[in-house]
Residue, then its C-alpha position, 0 to 999 in steps of 0.5 A: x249675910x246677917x244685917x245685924x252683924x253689920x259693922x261689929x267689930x272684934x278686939x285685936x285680941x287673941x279671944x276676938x280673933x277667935x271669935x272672929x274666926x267663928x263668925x266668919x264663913x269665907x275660907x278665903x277670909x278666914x285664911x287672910x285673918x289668920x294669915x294677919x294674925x301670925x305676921x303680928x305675932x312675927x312682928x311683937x316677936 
C-alpha cells in the first residue's frame, strides 16, 4: 500500500471512476466499484 495514496478521494464522475479503477489492484474491489458503478447508472436511468 502506498502511504501517500491514503485518503485520496476520487469524483463520482465517469473519468474518476476510471481513474479509480486504475489505481486499484484488488479484483475483488475493482468488481465491486464496477458493480456500484452500473446500479447508479440503472438508477438515473
Amino acid at each position: 500500500m502506498n502511504p501517500n495514496r491514503i485518503g485520496i478521494t476520487y469524483p463520482t464522475t465517469s473519468a474518476g471512476i476510471h481513474s479509480l479503477l486504475q489505481d486499484l489492484t484488488c479484483l475483488q474491489c475493482r468488481a465491486v466499484l464496477l458493480e456500484w458503478q452500473s446500479q447508479r447508472i440503472i438508477a438515473e436511468g
